[in-house]
C-alpha positions as CSV (number, residue, x, y, z in Angstrom):
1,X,107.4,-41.1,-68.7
2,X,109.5,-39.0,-70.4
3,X,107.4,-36.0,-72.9
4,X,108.2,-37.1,-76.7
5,X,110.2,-35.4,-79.4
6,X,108.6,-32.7,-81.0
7,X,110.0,-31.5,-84.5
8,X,108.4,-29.7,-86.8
9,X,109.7,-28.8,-90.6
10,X,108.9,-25.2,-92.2
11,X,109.8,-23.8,-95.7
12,X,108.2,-22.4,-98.7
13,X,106.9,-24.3,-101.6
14,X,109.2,-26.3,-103.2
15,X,111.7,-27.0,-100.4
16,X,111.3,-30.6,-100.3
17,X,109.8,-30.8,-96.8
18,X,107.3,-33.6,-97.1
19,X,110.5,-35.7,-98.3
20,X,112.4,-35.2,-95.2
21,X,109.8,-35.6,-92.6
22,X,109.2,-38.9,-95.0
23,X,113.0,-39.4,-94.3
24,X,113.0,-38.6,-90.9
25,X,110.0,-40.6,-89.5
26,X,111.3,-44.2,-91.1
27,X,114.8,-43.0,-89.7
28,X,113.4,-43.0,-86.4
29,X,111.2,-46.0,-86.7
30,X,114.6,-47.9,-87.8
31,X,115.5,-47.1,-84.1
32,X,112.7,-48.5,-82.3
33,X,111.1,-45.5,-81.9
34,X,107.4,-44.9,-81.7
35,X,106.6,-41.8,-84.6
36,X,103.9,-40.1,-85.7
37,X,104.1,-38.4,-89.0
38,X,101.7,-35.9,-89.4
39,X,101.7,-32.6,-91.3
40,X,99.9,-29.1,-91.2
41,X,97.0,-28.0,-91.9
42,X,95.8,-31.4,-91.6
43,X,96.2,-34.1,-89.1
44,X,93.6,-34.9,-87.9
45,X,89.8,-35.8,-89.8
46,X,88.8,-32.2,-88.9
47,X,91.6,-30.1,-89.8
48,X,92.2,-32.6,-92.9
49,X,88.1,-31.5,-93.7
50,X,89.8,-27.4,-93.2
51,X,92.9,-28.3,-95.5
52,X,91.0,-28.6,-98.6
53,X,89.5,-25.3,-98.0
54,X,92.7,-23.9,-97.4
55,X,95.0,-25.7,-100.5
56,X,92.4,-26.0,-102.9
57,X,90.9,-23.6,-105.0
58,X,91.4,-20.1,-106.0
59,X,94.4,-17.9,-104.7
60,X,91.6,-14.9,-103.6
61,X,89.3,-17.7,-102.1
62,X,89.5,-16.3,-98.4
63,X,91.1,-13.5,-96.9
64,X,94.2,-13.0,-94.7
65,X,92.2,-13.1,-91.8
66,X,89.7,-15.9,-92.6
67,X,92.9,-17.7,-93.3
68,X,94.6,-17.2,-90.1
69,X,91.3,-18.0,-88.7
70,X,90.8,-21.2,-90.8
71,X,94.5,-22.8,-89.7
72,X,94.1,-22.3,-86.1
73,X,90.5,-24.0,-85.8
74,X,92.8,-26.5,-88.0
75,X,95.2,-26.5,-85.6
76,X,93.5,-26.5,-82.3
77,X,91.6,-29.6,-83.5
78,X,95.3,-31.5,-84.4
79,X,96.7,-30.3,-81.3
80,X,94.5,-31.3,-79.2
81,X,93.2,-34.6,-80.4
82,X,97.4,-36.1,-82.0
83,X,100.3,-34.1,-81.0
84,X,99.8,-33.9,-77.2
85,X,98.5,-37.7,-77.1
86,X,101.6,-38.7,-79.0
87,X,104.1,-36.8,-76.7
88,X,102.5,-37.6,-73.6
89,X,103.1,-41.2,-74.4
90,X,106.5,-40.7,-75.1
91,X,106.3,-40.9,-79.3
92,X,108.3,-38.7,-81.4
93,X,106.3,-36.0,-83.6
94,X,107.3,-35.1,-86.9
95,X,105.3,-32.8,-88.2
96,X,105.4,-31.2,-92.1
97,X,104.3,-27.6,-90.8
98,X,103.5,-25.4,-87.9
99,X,102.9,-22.3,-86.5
100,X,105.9,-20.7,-87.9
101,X,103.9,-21.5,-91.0
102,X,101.1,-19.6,-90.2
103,X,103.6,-16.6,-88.8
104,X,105.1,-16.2,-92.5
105,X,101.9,-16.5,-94.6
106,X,99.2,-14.9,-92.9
107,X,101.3,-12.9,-90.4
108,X,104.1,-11.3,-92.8
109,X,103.0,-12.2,-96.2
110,X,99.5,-11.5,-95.7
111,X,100.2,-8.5,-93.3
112,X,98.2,-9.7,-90.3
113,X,101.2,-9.1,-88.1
114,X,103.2,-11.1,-85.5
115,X,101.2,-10.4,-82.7
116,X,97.8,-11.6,-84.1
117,X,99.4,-14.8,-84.5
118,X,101.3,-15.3,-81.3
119,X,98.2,-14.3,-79.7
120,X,96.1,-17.0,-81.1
121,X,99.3,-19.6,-80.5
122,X,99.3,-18.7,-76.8
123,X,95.5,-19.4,-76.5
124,X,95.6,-22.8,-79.3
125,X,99.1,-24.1,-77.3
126,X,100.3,-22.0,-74.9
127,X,102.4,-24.7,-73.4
128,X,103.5,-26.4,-76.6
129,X,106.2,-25.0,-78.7
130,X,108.3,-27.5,-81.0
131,X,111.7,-28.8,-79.7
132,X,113.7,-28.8,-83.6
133,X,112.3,-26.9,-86.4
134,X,113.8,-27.5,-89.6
135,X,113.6,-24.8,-92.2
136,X,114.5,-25.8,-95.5
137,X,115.5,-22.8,-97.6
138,X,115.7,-23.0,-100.9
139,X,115.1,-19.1,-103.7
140,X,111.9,-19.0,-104.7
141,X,112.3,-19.5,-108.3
142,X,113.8,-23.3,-107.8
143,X,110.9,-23.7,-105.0
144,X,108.3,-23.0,-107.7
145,X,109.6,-24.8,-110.4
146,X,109.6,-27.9,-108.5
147,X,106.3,-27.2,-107.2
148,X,104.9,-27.3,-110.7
149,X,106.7,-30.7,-111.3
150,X,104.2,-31.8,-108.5
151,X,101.0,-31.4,-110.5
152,X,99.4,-31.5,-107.5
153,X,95.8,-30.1,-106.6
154,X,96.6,-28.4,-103.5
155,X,98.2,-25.9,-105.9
156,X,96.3,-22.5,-104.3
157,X,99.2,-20.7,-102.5
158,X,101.5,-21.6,-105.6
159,X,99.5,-19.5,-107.6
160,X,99.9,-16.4,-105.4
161,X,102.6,-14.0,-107.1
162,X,106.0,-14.5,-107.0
163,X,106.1,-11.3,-104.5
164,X,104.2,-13.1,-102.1
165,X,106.4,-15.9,-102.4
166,X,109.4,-14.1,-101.7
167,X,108.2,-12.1,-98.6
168,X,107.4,-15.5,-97.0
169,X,111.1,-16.7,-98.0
170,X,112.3,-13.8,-96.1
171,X,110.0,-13.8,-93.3
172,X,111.1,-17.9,-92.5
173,X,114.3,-16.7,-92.5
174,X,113.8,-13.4,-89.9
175,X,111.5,-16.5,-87.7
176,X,115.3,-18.1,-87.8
177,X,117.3,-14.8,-86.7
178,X,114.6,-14.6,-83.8
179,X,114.6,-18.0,-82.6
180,X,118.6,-19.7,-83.4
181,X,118.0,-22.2,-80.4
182,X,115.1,-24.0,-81.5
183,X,115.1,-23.4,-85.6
184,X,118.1,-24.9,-87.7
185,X,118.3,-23.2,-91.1
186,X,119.2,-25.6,-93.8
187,X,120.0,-25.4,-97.7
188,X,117.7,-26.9,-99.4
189,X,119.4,-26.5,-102.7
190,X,122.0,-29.2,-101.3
191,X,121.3,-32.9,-101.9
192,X,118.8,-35.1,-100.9
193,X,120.8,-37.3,-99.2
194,X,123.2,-34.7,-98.0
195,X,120.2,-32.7,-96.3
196,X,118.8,-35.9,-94.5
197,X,121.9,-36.8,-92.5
198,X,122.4,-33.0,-91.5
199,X,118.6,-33.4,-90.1
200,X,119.2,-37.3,-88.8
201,X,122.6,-36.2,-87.2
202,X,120.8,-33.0,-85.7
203,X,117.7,-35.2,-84.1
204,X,120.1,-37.8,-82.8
205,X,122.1,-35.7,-81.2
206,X,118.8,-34.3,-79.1
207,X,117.8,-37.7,-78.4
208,X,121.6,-38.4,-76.7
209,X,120.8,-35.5,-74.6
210,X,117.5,-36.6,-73.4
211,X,118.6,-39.9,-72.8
212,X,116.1,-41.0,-75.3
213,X,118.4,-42.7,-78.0
């Protein structure tokens, strides 16, 4: 059986992520393909246990460390026990978040460092990198604004300062520079609508080439 799609969506806050893997997944579905929408930290009933530790509460509730620490136990837990299950049966993964994540807020923003986090990915999923990662990029200040509109209470990284804020935005965007054959940059200041059938013309595309459409 052929391995599933793996695609994963990155971004700051704001960039309207959770509405195109929403997008994407009944996309798919409307093609008679098996998806599982899942999202980061979170996943699975352990790592969604970790999320509220990591989303909730104060901005200086943990450190850099403890949370680099925090979203890899979240991670190893989803890996393990969704994603590879779903791609070894052949199901398409659309996930709202990765390690590329984790890279711009604890490695850059945070100042753990790239190879802190690379080392922990090679030991969570050494074998298990996504296929399309969509990063929706959108200036902080509109990001923010319509992360307020949210009202949500996962609201602890949008209290960090606006400085951290932007050195995620530019860290996302030197993750691009590094890796142009797996992640596609997008402008998330363009339409809804307009952003969707980039990403649905993008992922269709892969699946001709896999045979898989």
């Amino acid at each position: 059986m052929t391995r599933g799609l793996f695609i994963t969506f990155e971004g700051g806050e704001g960039s309207g992520k959770s509405t195109q893997v929403a997008r994407l997944a009944a996309h798919l579905r409307q093609r008679g393909l098996e998806v599982v929408q899942t999202r980061e930290p979170g996943g699975s009933p352990g790592a969604e246990t970790i999320r509220k530790l990591l989303v909730e509460g104060e901005p200086g509730r943990w450190t850099g460390l403890g949370e680099l620490f925090l979203h890899f136990a979240a991670r190893a837990d989803h890996v393990e026990r969704v994603i590879r299950p779903a791609l070894a049966r052949g199901a398409c993964v659309v996930c709202d978040r990765f390690t590329d994540s984790t890279m711009a807020y604890q490695g850059y923003a945070h100042g753990i460092g790239r190879e802190a986090v690379e080392r922990l990915a090679g030991v969570c999923h050494p074998d298990l990198e996504p296929d399309i990662t969509f990063l929706l990029d959108v200036p902080v200040d509109i990001g923010m604004q319509r992360s307020v509109l949210r009202k949500s209470t996962e609201n602890r990284y949008e209290q960090m300062r606006i400085e951290f804020h932007e050195t995620i935005r530019n860290a996302f965007l030197d993750i691009a520079k590094r890796q142009p054959e797996r992640i596609r940059l997008i402008d998330a200041t363009l339409e809804i609508n307009a952003i969707e059938q980039i990403i649905s013309k993008t992922v269709y595309e892969t699946l001709v080439k896999r045979g898989s459409a």
